[in-house]
C-alpha positions in Angstrom: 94.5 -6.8 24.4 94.9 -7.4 20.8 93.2 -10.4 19.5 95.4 -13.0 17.6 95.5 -12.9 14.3 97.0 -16.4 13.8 94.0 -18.3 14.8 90.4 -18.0 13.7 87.7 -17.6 15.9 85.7 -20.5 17.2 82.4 -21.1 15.1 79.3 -20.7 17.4 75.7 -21.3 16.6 73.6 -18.2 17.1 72.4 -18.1 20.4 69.0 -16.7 19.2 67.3 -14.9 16.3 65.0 -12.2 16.7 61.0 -13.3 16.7 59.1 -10.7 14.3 55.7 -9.5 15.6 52.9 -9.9 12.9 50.4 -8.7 15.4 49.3 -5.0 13.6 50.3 -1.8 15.6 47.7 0.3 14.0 45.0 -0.5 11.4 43.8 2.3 9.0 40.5 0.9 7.5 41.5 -2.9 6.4 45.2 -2.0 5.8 47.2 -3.2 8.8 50.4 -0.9 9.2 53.2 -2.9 11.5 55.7 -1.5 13.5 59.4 -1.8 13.7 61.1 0.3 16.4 64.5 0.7 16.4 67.8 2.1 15.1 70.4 4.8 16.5 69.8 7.3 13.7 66.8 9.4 13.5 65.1 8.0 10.5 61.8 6.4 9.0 61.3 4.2 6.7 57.1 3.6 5.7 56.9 1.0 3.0 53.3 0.0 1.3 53.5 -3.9 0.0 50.3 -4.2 -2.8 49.4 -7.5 -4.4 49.9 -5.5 -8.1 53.4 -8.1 -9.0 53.3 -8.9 -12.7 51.0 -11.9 -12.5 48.2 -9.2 -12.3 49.0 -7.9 -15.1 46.7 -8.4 -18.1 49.0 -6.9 -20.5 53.0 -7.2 -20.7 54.8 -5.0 -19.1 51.5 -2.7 -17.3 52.7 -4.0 -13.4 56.3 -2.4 -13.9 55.0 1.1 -15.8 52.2 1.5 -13.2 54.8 1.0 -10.3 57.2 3.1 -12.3 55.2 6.0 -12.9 53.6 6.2 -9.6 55.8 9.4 -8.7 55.6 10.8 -11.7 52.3 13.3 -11.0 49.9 12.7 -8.2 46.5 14.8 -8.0 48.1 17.7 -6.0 51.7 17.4 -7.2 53.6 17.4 -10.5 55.9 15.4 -11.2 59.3 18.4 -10.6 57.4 19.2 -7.2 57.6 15.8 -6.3 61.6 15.3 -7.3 62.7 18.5 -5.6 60.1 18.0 -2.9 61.8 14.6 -1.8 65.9 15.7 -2.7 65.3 19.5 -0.8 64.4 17.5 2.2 66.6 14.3 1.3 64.2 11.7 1.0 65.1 8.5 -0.7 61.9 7.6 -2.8 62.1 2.9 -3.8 59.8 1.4 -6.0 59.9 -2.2 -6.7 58.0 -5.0 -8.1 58.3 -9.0 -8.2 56.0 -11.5 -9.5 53.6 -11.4 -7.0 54.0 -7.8 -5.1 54.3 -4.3 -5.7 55.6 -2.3 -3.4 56.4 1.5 -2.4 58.7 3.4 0.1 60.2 6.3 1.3 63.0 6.8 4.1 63.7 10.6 5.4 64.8 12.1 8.7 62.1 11.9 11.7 61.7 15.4 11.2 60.7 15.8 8.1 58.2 13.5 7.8 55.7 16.1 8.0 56.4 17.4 4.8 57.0 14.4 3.1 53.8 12.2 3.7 51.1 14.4 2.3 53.2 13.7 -1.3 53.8 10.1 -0.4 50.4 9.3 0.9 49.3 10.8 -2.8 52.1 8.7 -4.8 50.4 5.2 -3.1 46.8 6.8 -3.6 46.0 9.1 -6.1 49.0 9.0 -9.3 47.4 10.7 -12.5 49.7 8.6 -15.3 50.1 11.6 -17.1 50.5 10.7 -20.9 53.9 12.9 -21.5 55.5 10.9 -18.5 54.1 7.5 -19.9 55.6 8.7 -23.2 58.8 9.3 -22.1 58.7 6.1 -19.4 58.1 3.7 -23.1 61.1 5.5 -24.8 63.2 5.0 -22.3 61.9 1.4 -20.9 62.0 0.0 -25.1 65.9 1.7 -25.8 66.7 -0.1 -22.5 64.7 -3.3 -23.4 66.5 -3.2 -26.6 69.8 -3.2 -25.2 69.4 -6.1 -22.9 68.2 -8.5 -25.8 71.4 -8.0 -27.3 72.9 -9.6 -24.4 72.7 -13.5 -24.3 72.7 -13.5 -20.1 69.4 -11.6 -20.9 67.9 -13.5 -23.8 68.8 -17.0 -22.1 66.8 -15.5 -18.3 63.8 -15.0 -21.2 64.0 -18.3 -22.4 64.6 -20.1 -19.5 61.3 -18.5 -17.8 59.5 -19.1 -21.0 60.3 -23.4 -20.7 59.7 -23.2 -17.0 56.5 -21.2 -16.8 54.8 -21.7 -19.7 51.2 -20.9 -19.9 51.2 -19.7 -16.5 50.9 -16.0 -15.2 54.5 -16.4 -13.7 56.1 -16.2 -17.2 58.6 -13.8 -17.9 58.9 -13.5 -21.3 58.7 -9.6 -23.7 59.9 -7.8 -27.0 59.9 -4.1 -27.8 57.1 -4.2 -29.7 54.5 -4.6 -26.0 55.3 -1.3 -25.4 53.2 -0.3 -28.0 50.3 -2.8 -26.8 48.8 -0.9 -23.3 48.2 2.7 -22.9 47.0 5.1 -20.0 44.0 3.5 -19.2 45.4 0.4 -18.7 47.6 1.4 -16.0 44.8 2.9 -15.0 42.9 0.1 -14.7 45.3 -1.9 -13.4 46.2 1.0 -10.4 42.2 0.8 -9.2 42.3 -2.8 -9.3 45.4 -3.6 -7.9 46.4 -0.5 -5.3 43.8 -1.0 -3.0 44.7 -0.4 0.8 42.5 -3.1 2.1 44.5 -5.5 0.1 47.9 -4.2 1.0 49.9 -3.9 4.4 52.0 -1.2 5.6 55.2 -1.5 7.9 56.4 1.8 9.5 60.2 1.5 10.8 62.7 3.2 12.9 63.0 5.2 15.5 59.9 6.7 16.8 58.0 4.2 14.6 54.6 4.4 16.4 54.6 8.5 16.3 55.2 8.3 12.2 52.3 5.7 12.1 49.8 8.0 14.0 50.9 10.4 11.4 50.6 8.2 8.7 47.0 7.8 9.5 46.3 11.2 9.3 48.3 12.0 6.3 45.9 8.9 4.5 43.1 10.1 5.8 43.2 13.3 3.9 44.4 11.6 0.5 42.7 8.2 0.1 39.2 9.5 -2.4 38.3 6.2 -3.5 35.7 3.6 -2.3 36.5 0.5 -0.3 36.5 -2.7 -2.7 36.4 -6.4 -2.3 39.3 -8.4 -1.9 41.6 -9.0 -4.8 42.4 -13.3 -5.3 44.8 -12.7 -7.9 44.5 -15.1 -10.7 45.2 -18.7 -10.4 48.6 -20.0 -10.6 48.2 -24.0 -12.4 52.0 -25.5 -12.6 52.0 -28.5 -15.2 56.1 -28.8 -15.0 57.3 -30.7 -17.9 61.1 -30.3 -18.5 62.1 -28.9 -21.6 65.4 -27.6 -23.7 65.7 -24.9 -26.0 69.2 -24.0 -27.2 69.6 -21.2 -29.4 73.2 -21.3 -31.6 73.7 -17.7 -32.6 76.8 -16.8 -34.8 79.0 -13.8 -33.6 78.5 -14.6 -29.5 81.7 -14.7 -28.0 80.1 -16.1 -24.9 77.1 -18.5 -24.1 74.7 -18.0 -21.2 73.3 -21.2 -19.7 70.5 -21.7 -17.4 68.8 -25.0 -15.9 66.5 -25.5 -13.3 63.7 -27.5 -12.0 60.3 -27.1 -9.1 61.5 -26.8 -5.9 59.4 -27.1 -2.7 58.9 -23.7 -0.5 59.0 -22.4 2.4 56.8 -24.4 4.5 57.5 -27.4 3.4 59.6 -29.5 5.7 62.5 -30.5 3.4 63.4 -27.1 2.5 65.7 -26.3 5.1 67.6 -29.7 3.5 67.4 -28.4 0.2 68.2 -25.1 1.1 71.8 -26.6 2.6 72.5 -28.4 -1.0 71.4 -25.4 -3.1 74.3 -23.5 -1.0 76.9 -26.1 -1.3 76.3 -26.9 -5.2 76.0 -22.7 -6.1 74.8 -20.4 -3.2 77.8 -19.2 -1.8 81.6 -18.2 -3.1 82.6 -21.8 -2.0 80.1 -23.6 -3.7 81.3 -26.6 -5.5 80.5 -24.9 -8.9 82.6 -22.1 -8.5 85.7 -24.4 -7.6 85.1 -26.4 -10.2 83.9 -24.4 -12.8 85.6 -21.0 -12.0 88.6 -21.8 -9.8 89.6 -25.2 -11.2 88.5 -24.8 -15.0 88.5 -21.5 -15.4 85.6 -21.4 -18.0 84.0 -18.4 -16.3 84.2 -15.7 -13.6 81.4 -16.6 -11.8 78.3 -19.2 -12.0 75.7 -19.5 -9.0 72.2 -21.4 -8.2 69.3 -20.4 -6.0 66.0 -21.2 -4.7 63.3 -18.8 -6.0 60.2 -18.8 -4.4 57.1 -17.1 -5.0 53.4 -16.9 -3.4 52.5 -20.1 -6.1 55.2 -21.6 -6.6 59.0 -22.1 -6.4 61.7 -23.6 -8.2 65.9 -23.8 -8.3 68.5 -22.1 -11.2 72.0 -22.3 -12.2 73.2 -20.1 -14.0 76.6 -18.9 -15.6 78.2 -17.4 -18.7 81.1 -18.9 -20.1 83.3 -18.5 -23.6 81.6 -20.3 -26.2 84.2 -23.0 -26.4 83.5 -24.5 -23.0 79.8 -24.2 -23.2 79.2 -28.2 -24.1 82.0 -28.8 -21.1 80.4 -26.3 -18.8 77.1 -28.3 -18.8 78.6 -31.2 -18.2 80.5 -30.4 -15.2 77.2 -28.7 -13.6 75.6 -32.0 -14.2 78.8 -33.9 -12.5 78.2 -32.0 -9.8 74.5 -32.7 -8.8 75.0 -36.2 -9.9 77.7 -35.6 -6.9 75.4 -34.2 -4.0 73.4 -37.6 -4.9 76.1 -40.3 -5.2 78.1 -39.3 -2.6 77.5 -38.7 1.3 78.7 -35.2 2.1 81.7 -34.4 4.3 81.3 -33.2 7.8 83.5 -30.2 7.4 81.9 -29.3 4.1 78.3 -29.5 6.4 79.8 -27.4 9.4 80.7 -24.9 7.1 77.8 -24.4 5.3 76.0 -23.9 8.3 77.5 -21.5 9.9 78.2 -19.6 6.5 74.3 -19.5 6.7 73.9 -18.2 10.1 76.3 -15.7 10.2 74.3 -14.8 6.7 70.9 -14.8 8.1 72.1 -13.0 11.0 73.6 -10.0 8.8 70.3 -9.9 7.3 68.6 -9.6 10.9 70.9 -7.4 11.6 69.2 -3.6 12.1 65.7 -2.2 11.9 65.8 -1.7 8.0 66.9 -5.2 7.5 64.2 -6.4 9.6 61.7 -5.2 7.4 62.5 -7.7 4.6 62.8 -10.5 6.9 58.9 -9.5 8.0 57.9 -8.8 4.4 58.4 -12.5 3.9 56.3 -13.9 6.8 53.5 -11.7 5.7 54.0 -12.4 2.0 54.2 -16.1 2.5 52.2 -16.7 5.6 55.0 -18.1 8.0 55.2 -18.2 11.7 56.6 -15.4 13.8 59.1 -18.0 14.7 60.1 -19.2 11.0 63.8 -18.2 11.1 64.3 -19.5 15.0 63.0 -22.6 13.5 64.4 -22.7 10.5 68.3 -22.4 11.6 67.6 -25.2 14.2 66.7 -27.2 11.5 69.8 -26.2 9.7 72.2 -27.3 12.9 70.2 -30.7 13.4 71.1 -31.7 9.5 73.3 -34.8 8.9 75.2 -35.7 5.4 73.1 -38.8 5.0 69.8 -37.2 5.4 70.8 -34.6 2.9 71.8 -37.5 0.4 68.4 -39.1 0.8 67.0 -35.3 0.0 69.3 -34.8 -3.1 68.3 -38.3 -4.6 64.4 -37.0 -3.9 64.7 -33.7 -5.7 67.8 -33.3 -7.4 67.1 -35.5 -10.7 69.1 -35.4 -13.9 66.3 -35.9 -16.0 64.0 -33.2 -14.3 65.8 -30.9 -15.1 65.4 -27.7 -17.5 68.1 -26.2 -19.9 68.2 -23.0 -21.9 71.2 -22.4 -23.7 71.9 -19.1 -26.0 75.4 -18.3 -27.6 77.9 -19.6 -30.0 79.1 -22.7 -30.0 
């Protein structure tokens, strides 16, 4: 029977989320290594999270090269054996890092793994930083730099981070020129101080998950040559918010970037949920109230969005947008309309229903398979939640009323808390 195209399915509330185990399946020395098993195909995924994000950096831009230039030479392999190494036996190789965490991972066939974990083991544990690859990492990272900061999106995200976080290690702020400022032996440094498997956490995933971590623990214990150490605290994160506005008018911009944004509460706190709704229906989702105002009804730009950010120490919301320079003064003020909105006026049912099953049926997609689990666990670790969390946090969603998330919006949401950073021509 074909279903009928004429009428939409009924809206359901998810019946239940999964509830991640943060109980270690294996340990190897003080590194716990979870276990997600699961998935049709036959593949692996082994991802190492290290507390090496760029607030541990004591030099600009030393987090991202270190991370970078992890697979670029290891003790036993160069850096060609480790490329042909990974693409003969199709291995996808991810390195990432945010503020707070670095992180590592390979994903190859079940079979394979064999062959692939005595170079990956020595890409987390012994990377040699070879002074030709830094070289050529600098040339490339600088012509690349240098291209962005042309770009007023990029320059304003620069700016913005420099009002919000000033003088704290969460600051996001760079020029060329800090390329020339750290060498060898400060990713060096930063590698021994900062990639140290008691203070990271492993999560093996997909089928067979428990076999590849018995493997894993082998593979280790033939590459790790360095010394347990103590624990690393990370340096202190001390948040004096004071709202701030810096707008740069630069001649020959055809278009302005625009940023604002103020402290937000995280993850534990208990009106997050609340605020998490009104973030999505000011900018989080295609049917946000900016976008039909700003995009659909105005037409200033083609898109503009806001989001929560949170980090270990701290957390905050952003809007932000590009628009021809002629509707940049406009553009702002309609933003503003619009949270002044979510605080004057009580919120319509509808709007409310939809919003929360647009965010179920979201979480759920991002529940939804073994590899996509791993972020969702990533979190709880990173941030110390429940097992529970998401359970609990969609219920919270569902019990929401418009009137509580007025009281919320006139809490947090204030005009004159907020940041701006403006860059363009107008």
């Amino acid at each position: 029977m074909s279903p009928n195209r004429n009428t939409a399915p009924v809206a359901t509330k998810p019946d239940q989320l999964p509830t991640l185990d943060l109980t270690p399946a294996h340990h190897f020395g003080a590194m716990p290594i979870y276990g997600i098993e699961g998935g049709d195909e036959d593949l692996i995924r082994i991802e190492f999270v290290f507390r090496a994000g760029t607030r541990y950096e004591q030099k600009n831009l030393v987090a991202s090269a270190c991370n970078a230039l992890l697979k670029e030479g290891t003790a036993g392999f160069t850096s060609i054996e480790i490329s042909e190494t990974l693409d003969f036996y199709g291995a996808s190789l991810v390195h990432e890092v945010s503020k707070d965490r670095a992180s590592v991972y390979v994903v190859c066939l079940s079979k394979y793994l064999e062959a692939i974990l005595p170079i990956f083991t020595e890409i987390v544990t012994q990377p040699v930083f070879d002074e030709n690859e830094l070289a050529i990492f600098k040339r490339r990272s600088r012509s690349r730099l240098e291209v962005n900061l042309q770009k007023v999106e990029f320059q304003c995200r620069l700016l913005f981070s420099a009002a919000l976080f000033k003088d704290t290690p969460y600051i996001d702020y760079f020029i060329p020129g800090d390329f020339d400022l750290f060498h060898r032996e400060d990713i060096l440094d930063f590698f021994k101080e900062n990639y140290r498997l008691e203070n990271a956490f492993c999560i093996v995933s997909g089928k067979n998950a428990a076999s590849a971590a018995d493997m894993l623990g082998s593979a280790l214990g033939k590459a790790v040559n360095f010394p347990p150490a103590s624990q690393i605290a990370g340096p202190e994160v001390s948040w004096v918010y004071e709202k701030s506005e810096n707008l740069l008018n630069k001649e020959g911009y055809i278009q302005s970037a625009i940023r604002m944004g103020l402290p937000m509460p995280g993850h534990k706190h208990a009106d997050y949920p609340a605020l998490y709704v009104l973030n999505t229906a000011l900018g989080g989702y295609f049917g946000s109230r900016l976008m039909q105002n700003i995009r659909e009804d105005k037409g200033y730009t083609y898109g503009i969005s806001s989001g929560i950010n949170i980090m270990e120490k701290a957390a905050y919301l952003a809007i932000g947008t590009q628009v021809g320079s002629s509707h940049t003064d406009a553009t702002i003020f309609e933003i503003r309309k619009e949270i002044s909105r979510l605080r004057d006026e009580t919120m319509d049912i509808e709007e409310l229903r939809q919003i929360q099953f647009y965010l179920a049926g979201n979480l759920l997609q991002r529940m939804d398979g073994t590899f996509e689990l791993v972020g969702r666990l990533k979190t709880l670790l990173t941030m110390g939640l429940d097992s529970d969390h998401y359970p609990k946090f969609i219920n919270r969603i569902f019990a929401l009323e418009p009137e509580e998330l007025k009281e919320i919006a006139n809490k947090y949401l204030l005009a004159d808390r907020f940041s701006l950073a403006v860059i363009g021509t107008w």
